[in-house]
C-alpha positions as CSV (number, residue, x, y, z in Angstrom):
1,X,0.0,0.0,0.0
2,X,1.5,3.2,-1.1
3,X,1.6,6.2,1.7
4,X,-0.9,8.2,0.3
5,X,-3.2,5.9,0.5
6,X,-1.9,5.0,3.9
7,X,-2.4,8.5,4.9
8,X,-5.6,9.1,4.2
9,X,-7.3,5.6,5.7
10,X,-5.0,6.7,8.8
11,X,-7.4,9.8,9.1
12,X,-10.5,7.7,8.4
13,X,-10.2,4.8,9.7
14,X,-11.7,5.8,13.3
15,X,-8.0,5.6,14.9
16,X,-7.1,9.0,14.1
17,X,-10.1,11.2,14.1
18,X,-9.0,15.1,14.1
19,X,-10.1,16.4,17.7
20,X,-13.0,18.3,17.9
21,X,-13.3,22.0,18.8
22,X,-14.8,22.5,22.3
23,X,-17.8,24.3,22.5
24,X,-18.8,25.5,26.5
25,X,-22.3,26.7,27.3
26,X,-22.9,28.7,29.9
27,X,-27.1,28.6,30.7
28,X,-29.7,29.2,33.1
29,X,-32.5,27.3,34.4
30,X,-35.8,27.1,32.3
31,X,-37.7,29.8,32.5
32,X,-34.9,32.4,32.3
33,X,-35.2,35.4,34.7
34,X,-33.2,38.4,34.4
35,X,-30.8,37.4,36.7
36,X,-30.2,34.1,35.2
37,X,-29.9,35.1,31.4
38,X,-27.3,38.6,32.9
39,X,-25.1,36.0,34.7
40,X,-24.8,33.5,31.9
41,X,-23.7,36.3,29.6
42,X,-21.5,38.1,31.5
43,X,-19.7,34.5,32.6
44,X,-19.3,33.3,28.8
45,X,-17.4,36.9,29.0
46,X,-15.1,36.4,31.6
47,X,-14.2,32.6,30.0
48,X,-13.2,34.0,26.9
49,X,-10.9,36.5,28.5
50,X,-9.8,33.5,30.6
51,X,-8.6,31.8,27.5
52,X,-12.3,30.2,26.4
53,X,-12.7,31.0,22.8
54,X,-15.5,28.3,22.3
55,X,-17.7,29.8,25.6
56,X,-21.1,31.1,25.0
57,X,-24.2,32.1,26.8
58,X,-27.4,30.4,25.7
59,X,-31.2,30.7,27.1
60,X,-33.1,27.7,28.4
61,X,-36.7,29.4,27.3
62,X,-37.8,33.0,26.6
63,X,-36.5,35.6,28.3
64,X,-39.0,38.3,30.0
65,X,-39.6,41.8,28.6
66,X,-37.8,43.1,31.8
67,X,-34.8,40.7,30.5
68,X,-35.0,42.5,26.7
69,X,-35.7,45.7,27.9
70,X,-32.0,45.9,30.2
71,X,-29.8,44.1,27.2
72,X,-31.2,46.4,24.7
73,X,-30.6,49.2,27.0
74,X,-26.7,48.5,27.5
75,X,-26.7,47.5,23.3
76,X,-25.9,43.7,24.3
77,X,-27.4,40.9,21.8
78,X,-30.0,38.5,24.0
79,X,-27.9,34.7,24.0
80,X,-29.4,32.7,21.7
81,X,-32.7,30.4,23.1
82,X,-31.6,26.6,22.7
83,X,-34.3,23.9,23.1
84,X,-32.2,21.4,24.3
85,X,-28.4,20.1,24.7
86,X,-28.8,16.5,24.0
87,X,-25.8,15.3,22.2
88,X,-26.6,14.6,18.7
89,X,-24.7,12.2,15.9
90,X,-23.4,15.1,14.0
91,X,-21.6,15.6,17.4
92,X,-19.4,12.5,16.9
93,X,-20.2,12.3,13.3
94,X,-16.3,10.3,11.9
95,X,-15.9,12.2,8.4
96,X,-14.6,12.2,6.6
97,X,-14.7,8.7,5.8
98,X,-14.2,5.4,4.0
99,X,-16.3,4.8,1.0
100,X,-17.1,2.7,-2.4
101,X,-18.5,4.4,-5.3
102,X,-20.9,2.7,-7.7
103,X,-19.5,0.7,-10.3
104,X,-16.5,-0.5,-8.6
105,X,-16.0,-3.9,-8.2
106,X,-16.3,-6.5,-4.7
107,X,-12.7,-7.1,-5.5
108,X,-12.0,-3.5,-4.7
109,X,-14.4,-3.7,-2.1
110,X,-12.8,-6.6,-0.1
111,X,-9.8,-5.3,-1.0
112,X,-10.7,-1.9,1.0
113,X,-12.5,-3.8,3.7
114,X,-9.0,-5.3,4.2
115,X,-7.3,-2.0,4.6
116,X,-9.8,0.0,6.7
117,X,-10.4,-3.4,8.7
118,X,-13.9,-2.6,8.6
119,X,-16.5,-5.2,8.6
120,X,-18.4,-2.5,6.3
121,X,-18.2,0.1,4.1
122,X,-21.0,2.8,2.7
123,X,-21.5,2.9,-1.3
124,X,-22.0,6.1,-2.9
125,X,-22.6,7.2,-6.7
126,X,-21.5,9.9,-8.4
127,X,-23.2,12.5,-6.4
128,X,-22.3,11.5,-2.6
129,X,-25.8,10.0,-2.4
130,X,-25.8,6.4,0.5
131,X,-26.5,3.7,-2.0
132,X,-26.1,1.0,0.6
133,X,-23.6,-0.9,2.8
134,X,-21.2,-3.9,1.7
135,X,-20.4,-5.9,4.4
136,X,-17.7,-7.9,4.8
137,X,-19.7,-11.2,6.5
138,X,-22.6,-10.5,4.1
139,X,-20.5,-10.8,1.1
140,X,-19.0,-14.0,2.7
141,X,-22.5,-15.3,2.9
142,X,-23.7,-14.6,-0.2
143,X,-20.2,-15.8,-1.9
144,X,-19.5,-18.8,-0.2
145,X,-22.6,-21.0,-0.5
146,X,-23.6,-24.8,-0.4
147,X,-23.2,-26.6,-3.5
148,X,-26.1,-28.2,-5.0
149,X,-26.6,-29.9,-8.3
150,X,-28.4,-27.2,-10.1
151,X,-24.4,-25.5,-9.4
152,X,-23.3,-28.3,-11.4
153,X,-25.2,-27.4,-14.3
154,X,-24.3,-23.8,-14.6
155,X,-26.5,-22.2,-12.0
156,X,-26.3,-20.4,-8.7
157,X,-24.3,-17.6,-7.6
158,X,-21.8,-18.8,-5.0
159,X,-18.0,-20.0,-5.8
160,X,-18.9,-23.0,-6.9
161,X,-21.4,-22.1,-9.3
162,X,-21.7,-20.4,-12.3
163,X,-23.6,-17.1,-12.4
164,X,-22.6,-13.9,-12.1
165,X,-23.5,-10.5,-13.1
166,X,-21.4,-8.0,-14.0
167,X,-19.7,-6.6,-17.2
168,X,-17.1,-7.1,-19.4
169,X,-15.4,-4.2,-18.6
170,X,-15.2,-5.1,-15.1
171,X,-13.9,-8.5,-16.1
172,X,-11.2,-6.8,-17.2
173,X,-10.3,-4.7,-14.7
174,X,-10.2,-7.5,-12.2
175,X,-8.4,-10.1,-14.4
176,X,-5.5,-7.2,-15.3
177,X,-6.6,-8.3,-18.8
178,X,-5.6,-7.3,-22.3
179,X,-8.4,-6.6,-23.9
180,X,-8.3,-8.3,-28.0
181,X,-12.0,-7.4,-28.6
182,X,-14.3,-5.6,-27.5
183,X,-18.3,-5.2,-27.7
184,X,-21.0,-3.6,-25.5
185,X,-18.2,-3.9,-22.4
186,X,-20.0,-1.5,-20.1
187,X,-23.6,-3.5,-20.1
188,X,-23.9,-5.3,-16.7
189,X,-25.5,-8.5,-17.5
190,X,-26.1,-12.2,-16.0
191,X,-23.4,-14.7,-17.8
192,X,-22.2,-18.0,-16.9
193,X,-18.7,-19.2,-16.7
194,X,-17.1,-22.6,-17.6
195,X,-13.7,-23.3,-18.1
196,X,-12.7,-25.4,-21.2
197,X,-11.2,-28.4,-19.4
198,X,-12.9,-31.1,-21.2
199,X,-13.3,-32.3,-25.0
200,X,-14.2,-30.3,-27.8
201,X,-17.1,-32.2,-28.5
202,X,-18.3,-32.9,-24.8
203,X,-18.1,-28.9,-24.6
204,X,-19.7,-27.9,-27.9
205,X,-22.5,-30.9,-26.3
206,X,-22.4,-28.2,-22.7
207,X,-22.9,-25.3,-25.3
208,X,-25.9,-26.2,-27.3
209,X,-28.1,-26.3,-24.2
210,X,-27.1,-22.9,-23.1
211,X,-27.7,-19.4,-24.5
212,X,-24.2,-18.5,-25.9
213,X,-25.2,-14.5,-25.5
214,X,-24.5,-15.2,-21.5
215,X,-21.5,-17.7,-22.0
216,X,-18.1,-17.2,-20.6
217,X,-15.6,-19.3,-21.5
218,X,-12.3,-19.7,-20.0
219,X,-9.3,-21.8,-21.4
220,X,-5.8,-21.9,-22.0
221,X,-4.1,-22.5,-25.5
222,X,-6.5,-24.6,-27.2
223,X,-6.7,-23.5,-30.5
224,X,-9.8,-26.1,-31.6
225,X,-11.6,-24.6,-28.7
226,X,-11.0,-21.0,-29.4
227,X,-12.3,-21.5,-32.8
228,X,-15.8,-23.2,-31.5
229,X,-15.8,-20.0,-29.2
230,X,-16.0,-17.9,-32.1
231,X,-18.0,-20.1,-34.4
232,X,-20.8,-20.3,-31.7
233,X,-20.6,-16.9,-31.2
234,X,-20.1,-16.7,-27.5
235,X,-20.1,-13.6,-25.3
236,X,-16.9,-13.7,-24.4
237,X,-13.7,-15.8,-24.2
238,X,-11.0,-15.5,-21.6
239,X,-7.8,-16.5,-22.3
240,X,-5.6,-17.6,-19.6
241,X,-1.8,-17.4,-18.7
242,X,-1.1,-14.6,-21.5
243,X,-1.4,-17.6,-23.7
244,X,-1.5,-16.6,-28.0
245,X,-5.0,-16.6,-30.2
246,X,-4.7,-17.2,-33.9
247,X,-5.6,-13.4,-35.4
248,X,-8.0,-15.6,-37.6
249,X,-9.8,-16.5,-34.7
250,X,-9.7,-12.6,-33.6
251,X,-10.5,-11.0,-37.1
252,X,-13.8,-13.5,-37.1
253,X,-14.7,-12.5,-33.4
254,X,-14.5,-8.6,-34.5
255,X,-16.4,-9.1,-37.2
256,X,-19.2,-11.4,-35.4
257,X,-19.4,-9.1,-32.6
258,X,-17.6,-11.0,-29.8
259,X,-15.4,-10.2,-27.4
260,X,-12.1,-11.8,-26.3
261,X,-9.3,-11.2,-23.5
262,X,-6.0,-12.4,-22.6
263,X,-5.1,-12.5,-18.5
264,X,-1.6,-13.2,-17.1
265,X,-4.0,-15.8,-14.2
266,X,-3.9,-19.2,-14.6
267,X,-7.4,-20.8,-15.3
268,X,-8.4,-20.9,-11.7
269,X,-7.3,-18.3,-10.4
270,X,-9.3,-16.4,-13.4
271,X,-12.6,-18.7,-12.1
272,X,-12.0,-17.3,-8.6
273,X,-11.8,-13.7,-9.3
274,X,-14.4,-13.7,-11.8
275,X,-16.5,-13.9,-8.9
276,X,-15.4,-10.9,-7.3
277,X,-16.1,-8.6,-10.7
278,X,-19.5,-7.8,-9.9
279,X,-20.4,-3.8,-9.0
280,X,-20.4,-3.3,-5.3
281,X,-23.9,-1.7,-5.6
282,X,-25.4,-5.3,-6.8
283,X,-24.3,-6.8,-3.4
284,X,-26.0,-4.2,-0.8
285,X,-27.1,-5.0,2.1
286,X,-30.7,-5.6,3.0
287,X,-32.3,-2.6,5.4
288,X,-29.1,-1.4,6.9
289,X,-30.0,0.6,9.7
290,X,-28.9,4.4,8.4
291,X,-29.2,7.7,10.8
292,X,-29.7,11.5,10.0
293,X,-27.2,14.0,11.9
294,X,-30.0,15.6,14.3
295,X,-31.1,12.0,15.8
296,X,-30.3,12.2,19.2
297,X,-27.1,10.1,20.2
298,X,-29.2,8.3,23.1
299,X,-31.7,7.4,20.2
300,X,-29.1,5.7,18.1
301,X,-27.1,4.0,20.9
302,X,-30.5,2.3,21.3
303,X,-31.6,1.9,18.3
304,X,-28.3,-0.6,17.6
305,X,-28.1,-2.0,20.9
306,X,-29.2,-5.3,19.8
307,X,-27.1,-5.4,16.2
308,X,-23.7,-6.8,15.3
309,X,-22.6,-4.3,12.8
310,X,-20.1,-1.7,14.1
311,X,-20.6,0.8,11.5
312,X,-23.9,2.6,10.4
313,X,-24.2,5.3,7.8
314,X,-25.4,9.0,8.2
315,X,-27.2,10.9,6.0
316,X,-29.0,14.0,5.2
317,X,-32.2,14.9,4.2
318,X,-31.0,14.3,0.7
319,X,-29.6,11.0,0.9
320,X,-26.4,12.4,0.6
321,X,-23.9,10.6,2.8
322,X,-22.1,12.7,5.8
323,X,-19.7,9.9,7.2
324,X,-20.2,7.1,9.2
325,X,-21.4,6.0,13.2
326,X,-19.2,3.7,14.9
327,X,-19.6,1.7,18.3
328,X,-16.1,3.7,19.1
329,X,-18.0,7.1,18.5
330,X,-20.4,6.6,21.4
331,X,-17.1,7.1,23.4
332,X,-15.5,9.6,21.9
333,X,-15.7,13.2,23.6
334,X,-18.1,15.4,23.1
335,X,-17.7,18.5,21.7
336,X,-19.9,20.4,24.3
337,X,-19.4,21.1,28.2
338,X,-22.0,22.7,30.2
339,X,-22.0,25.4,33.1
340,X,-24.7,26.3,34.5
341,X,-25.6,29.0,36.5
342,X,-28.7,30.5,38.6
343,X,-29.3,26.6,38.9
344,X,-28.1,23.3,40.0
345,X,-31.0,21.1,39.9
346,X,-31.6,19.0,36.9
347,X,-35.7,19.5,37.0
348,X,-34.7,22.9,36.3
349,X,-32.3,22.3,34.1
350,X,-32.6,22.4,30.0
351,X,-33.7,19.2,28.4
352,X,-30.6,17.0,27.9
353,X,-28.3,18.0,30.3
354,X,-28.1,15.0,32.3
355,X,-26.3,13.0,29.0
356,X,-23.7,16.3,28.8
357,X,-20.7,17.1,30.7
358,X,-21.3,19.8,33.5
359,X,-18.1,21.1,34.3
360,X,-19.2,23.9,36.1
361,X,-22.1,25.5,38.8
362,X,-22.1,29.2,39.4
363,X,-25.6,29.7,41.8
364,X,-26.7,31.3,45.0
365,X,-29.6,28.2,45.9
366,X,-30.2,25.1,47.6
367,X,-28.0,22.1,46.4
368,X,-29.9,19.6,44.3
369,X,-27.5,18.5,41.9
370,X,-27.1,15.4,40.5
371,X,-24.1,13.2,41.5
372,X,-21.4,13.7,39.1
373,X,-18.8,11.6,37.2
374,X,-15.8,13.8,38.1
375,X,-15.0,16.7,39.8
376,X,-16.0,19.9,39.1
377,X,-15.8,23.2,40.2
378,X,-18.9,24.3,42.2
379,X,-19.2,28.1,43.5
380,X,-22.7,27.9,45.5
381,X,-22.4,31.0,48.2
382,X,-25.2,32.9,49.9
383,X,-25.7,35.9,48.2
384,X,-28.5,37.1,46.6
385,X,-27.8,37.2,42.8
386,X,-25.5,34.9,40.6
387,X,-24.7,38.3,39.1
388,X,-23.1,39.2,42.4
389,X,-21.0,36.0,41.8
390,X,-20.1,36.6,38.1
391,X,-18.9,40.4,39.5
392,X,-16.9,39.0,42.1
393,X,-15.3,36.1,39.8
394,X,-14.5,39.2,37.3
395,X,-12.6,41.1,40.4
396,X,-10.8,37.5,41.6
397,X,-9.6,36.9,38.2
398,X,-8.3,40.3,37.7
399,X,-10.5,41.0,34.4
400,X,-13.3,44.1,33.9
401,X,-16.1,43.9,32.4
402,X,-16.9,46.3,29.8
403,X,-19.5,48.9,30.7
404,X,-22.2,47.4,29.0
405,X,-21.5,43.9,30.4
406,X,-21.1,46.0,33.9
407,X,-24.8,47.3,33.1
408,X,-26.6,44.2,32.6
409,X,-24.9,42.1,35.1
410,X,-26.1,45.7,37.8
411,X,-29.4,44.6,36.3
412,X,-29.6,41.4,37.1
413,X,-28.7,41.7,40.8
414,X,-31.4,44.4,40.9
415,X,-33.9,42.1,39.7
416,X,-33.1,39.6,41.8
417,X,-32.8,41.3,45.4
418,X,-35.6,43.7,44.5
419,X,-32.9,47.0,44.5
420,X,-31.4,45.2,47.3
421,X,-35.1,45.4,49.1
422,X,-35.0,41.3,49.3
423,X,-34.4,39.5,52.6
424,X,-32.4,37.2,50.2
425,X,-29.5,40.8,50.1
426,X,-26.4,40.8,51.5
427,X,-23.9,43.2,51.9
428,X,-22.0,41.2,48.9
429,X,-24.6,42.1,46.8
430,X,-24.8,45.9,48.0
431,X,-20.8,45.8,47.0
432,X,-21.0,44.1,44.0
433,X,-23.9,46.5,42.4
434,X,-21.6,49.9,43.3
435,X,-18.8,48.4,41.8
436,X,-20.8,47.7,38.3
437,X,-22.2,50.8,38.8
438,X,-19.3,52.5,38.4
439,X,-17.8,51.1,35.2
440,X,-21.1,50.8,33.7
441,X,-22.2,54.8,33.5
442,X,-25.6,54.5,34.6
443,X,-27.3,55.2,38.3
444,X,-28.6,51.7,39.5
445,X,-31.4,53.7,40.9
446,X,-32.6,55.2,37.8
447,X,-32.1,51.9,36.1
448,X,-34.1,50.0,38.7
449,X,-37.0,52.8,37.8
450,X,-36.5,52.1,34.1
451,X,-36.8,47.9,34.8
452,X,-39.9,48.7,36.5
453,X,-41.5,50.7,33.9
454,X,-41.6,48.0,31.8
455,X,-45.3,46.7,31.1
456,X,-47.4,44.6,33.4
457,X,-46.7,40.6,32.5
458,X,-49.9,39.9,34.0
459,X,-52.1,42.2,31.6
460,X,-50.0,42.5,28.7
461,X,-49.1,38.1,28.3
462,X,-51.7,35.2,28.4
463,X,-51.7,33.1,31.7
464,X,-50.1,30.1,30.2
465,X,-47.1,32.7,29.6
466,X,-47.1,34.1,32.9
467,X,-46.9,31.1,34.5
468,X,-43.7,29.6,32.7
469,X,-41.9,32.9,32.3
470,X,-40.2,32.7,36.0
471,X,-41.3,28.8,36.4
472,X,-39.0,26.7,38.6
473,X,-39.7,23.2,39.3
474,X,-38.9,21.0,42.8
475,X,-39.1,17.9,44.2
476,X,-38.9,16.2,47.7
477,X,-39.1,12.4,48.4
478,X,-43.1,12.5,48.3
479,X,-43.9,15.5,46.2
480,X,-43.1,17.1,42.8
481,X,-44.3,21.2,43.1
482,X,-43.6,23.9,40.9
483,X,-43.7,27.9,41.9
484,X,-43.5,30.5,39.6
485,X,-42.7,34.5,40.0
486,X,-43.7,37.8,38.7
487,X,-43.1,41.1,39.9
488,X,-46.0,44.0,40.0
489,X,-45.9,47.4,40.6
490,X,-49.5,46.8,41.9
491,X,-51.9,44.1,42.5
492,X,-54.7,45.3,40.6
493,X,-53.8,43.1,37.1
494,X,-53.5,40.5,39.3
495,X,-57.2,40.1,40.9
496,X,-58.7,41.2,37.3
497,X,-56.4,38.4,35.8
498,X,-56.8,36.4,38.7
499,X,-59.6,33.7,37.3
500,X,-57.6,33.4,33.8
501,X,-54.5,32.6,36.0
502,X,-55.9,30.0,38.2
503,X,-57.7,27.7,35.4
504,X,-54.4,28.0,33.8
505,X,-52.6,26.7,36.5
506,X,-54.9,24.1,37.2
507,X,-54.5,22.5,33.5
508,X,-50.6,22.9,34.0
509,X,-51.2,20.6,37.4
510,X,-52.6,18.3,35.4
511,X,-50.5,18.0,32.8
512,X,-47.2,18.1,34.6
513,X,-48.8,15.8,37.2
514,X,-47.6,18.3,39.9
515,X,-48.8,18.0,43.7
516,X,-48.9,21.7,43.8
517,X,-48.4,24.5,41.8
518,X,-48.0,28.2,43.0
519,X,-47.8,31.4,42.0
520,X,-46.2,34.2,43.6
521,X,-46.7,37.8,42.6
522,X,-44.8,40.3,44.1
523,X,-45.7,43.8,44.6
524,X,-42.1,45.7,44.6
525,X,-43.4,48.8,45.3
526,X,-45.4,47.5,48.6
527,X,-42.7,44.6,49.7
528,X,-45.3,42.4,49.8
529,X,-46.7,39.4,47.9
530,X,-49.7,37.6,46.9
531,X,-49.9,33.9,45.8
532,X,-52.4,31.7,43.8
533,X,-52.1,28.3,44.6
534,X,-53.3,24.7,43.5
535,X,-52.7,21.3,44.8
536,X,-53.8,18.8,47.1
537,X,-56.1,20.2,50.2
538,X,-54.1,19.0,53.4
539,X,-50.8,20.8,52.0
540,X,-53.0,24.1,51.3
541,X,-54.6,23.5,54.4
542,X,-50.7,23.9,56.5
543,X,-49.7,27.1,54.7
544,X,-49.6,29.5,57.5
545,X,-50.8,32.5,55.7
546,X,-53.7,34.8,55.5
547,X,-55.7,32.8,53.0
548,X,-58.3,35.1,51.2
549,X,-60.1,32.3,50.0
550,X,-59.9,28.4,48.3
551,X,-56.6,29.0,46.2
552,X,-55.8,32.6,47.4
553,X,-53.0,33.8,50.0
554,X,-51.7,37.1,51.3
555,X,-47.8,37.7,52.1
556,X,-46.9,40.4,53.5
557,X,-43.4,41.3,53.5
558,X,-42.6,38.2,51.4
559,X,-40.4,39.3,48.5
560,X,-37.7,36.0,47.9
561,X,-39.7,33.0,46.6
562,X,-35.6,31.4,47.5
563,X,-35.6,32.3,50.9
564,X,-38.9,33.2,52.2
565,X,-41.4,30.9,50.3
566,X,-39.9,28.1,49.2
567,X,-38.4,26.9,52.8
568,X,-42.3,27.2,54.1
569,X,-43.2,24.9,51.5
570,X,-41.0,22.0,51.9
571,X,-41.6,22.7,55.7
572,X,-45.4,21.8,54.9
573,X,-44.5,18.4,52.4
574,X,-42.3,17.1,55.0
C-alpha cells in the first residue's frame, strides 16, 4: 500500500479522528429570569478573557420583557434560546470517511474492507448519495454457498457455481486483462462461466443447451476450442496465462461481434476472481440501519443496541452521505461542556443536560444537583444574585467587564434582590452593584426605575405565559411542586387576571402531574406578595398564611420566593 493511500485511511479509519473543537455553554434554568440570562452572559465573558474561545451564553426558554428591555438598554445581543443540549450524531459524526463508489467492483471492495479493517463500508454514486452498505460477512454469505446440483449445471451464484453478473469491462479490470476485442463492455448483464477443461465435443454438447449470449468461457491454448468460441458466437472468451489466439480467430470475433481477453491468471485463479467482478452496488445489504445528523445520540445508541454491525451510515435529508457512526464514536468526547448557572437542579435544568458534561455551577440556591462523574468546580455562596457571583469572579480573576456587560450584570442583581429590598441581600450584593455601577455609566437607581417601567406581564401576556416565564420546578421524596414568580408594581392586574391565572394553573397541574403548583406575585413597590395556589387540600390546608379564600394567599413582606417561600413549602411536604 503506497503512503498516500496510507495516509488518508490513517485519518479515516476511526483511529485518528482530528479532535474536535470544544464548545462551552454557559445557561440558566428554564424559565430564564433576568438574573439568570445577565449572569450566563457576562460568565461566557469572563471565559473568553480567561482563555475560552469556544464559551457562550445560551437561554433555556424565553426571556421576560424586563430581561429584553436591560440588554437592549446597554446594546448587548440577547444569547441565543436553545431547546435542548442533547448530544446529537453530528456531534461525533467520523468524516470524513471510508467509502465505495458505484461501479467499482467487490474485488475492490474486499480489497478496501481489508485495509480499513472494517466489517463495512458505505457505497455512494457519483453524487455522494448512501447507495447502501457492503459488508464484509454479508459478502461472505452470499459468496461462499452450499453446493447443490443445479451448481453443477451452470446455476447459482456462490464459488462453486456459475452465475454472475457484471460486465465485461469489469472483467477486465479484475483479471488485469488485455483486452483483443471488445463489444457492448460497459452492459452489466447475468453470464455464466465454464472453463474449457474437457473435449471439444463434450463442450460444444455443454454449449448447445445454453444461451451462448451469456456464455463465458475460460481456457488456455486450445486453439480447436478458441475457434468453437467464435464459431458459436459466444459472449466472451478469456484466455488464460497470456497464452497466444490465432488473429483468424480474432479478425472472425471482431467481425461477429464478440469479445475476447488475454489475463496473465492461470485458469483458476481467473474462475475465482471472476467472482469478485460484480459492481459493489449489486451486493448491498438488505435494510441497513442508516441515521440522520440531528437523531439524538441516546436514540441511536438504542436503536443498535441489539445489532452486530459496528458501522452505520449518516445521511442528510438528501440521501447524501455525511460519514459514518461507529460503536467507538459513542465514546468519543463530546464536543460540548456545560456550566450552569442560577441553577443546579436538573428538574430545572434544560432538556438534555443529564447525557452532557457539566463542568461547572455558578448559583446562589439550595444544592440539588445530580451526583457527578468527576469533579468539578462548584461556587454555591449565599448571596442574593449569581450576578453578584459573576462580578466577584470578574474582580478574583483580575478581568473588567466592559460597561455594557457591567450594566446588565447591575441589572440582574437588581432584579433579583428587589434593589437590594429582598431579605435574600447581602452586603455582597450591596458591594457588588456599586462596583458595576461605576464602570457601567448609569445610576442603579434610575435603572431600577427604568426595569420597573416595563409593562405589566400579567395584563400584557396570556396566563399560560405568565406562568412559565419565572417557572421553577422541585421535588422532595413524596412530592413534585412547581412555583413561579412575577413582579408588579400593583396588584390590581392580578385580581382582574386572577380567574384566567388559576384555570391555567390548574391545566398545567394536570398536565405536569404536579402536587402543587403556586404562584407568587410580588408587589415591589409595597414589599409584599400575593400567591395563587393549586394542589392537594391537606398541604393548602398547613400554609400559614392569610388565605383570602380556596386557592388565594396574602404575604406580606414576602419578597424571595428562594428564601422566604420556598423553605415554608417544603416545611409543609415534610
Amino acid at each position: 500500500m503506497n503512503r498516500r493511500i496510507t495516509d488518508r485511511l490513517k485519518r479515516t479509519d476511526g483511529h485518528a479522528i482530528p479532535p474536535v473543537p470544544q464548545r462551552i455553554i454557559i445557561i440558566g434554568h428554564k424559565n430564564p429570569d433576568t438574573d439568570s440570562v445577565a449572569a450566563a452572559t457576562g460568565y461566557a465573558e469572563l471565559k473568553r478573557l480567561q482563555g475560552f474561545p469556544g464559551a457562550e451564553a445560551a437561554c433555556a426558554g424565553l426571556p421576560s420583557a424586563r430581561t429584553e428591555f436591560l440588554f437592549k438598554r446597554f446594546s448587548v445581543p440577547l444569547p441565543p434560546i436553545l431547546g435542548d443540549v442533547y448530544p446529537r450524531i453530528r456531534d461525533v459524526l467520523e468524516t470524513p470517511t471510508p467509502t465505495l463508489s458505484a461501479g467499482q467492483t467487490l474485488l475492490e471492495a474486499f480489497s478496501l474492507l481489508q485495509q480499513t479493517r472494517r466489517h463495512r463500508i458505505p457505497v455512494v454514486d457519483a453524487k455522494g448519495i448512501h447507495l447502501g452498505m457492503v459488508s464484509l460477512f454479508d459478502l461472505a454469505d452470499r459468496m461462499v454457498i452450499q453446493a447443490t446440483e443445479s451448481d453443477f449445471e451452470g446455476k447459482g451464484g456462490g464459488l462453486v457455481g456459475r452465475e454472475i453478473n457484471t460486465s465485461i469491462a469489469h472483467i477486465v479490470e479484475v483479471l488485469k486483462a488485455r483486452a483483443l476485442s471488445l463489444h457492448r463492455e460497459g452492459n452489466v448483464e447475468p453470464l455464466e462461466v465454464y472453463v474449457g477443461a474437457m473435449s471439444e465435443r463434450s463442450l460444444r454438447e455443454r454449449m448447445g443447451s445454453r444461451d451462448p449470449k451469456h456464455v463465458v468461457l475460460v481456457v488456455g491454448d486450445r486453439a480447436e476450442i478458441h475457434r468453437m468460441a467464435v464459431e458459436l458466437k459466444l459472449r466472451l472468451l478469456i484466455v488464460t496465462g497470456s497464452l497466444s489466439i490465432e488473429n483468424a480467430v480474432l479478425e472472425k470475433a471482431r467481425a461477429v461481434g464478440m469479445s475476447i481477453v488475454q489475463t496473465p491468471f492461470d485458469s483458476a485463479t481467473t474462475v475465482r476472481r471472476l467472482k469478485f467482478s460484480a459492481p459493489v452496488e449489486l451486493m448491498l445489504q438488505d435494510n441497513a440501519t442508516s441515521f440522520g445528523p440531528d437523531e439524538k445520540l441516546s436514540d441511536a445508541r438504542d436503536a443498535i443496541a441489539g445489532q452486530s454491525e459496528q458501522v452505520f451510515p449518516v445521511a442528510d435529508e438528501r440521501g447524501k452521505l455525511l460519514g459514518v457512526l461507529t460503536r467507538e464514536s459513542f465514546e468519543r468526547e463530546l464536543p460540548v461542556k456545560l456550566i450552569l448557572v442560577d441553577h443546579n437542579e436538573m428538574a430545572q435544568a434544560i432538556d438534555g443536560a443529564k447525557e452532557v458534561p457539566i463542568v461547572e455551577i455558578l448559583d446562589h440556591h439550595r444544592l440539588g444537583m445530580q451526583q457527578t462523574q468527576s469533579p468539578i468546580t462548584v461556587i454555591n455562596e449565599v448571596v442574593g444574585s449569581s450576578c453578584t457571583l459573576v462580578g466577584e469572579q470578574f474582580r478574583r480573576f483580575g478581568h473588567t467587564p466592559t460597561p455594557a456587560i457591567a450594566g446588565i450584570l447591575m441589572g440582574g442583581i437588581i432584579a433579583d434582590t428587589l434593589m437590594l429590598r429582598s431579605p435574600t441581600t447581602t452586603p455582597r450584593d450591596e458591594a457588588a452593584l456599586q462596583w458595576l455601577q461605576g464602570l457601567s455609566g448609569a445610576d442603579a437607581k434610575k435603572l431600577s426605575d427604568e426595569m420597573l417601567s416595563v409593562g405589566s406581564s400579567i395584563a400584557t401576556q396570556p396566563a399560560r405565559d405568565v406562568l412559565r416565564a419565572d417557572k421553577k420546578d422541585y421535588s422532595t421524596s413524596r412530592y413534585t411542586f412547581a412555583v413561579a414568580q412575577v413582579e408588579e408594581i400593583g396588584f390590581e392586574h392580578f385580581f382582574e387576571h386572577r380567574g384566567d391565572l388559576l384555570r391555567e394553573m390548574r391545566h398545567l397541574r394536570r398536565e405536569e402531574k404536579l402536587d402543587l403548583f403556586a404562584l407568587l406575585v410580588t408587589n415591589v413597590v409595597r414589599e409584599s406578595s400575593m400567591m395563587l395556589c393549586v394542589g392537594e387540600k391537606r398541604v393548602l390546608d398547613r400554609i400559614n398564611y392569610t388565605r383570602l379564600d380556596e386557592s388565594t394567599y396574602d404575604l406580606p413582606g414576602v419578597l424571595s420566593r428562594k428564601k422566604q417561600l420556598l423553605p415554608l413549602l417544603l416545611k409543609v411536604m415534610a
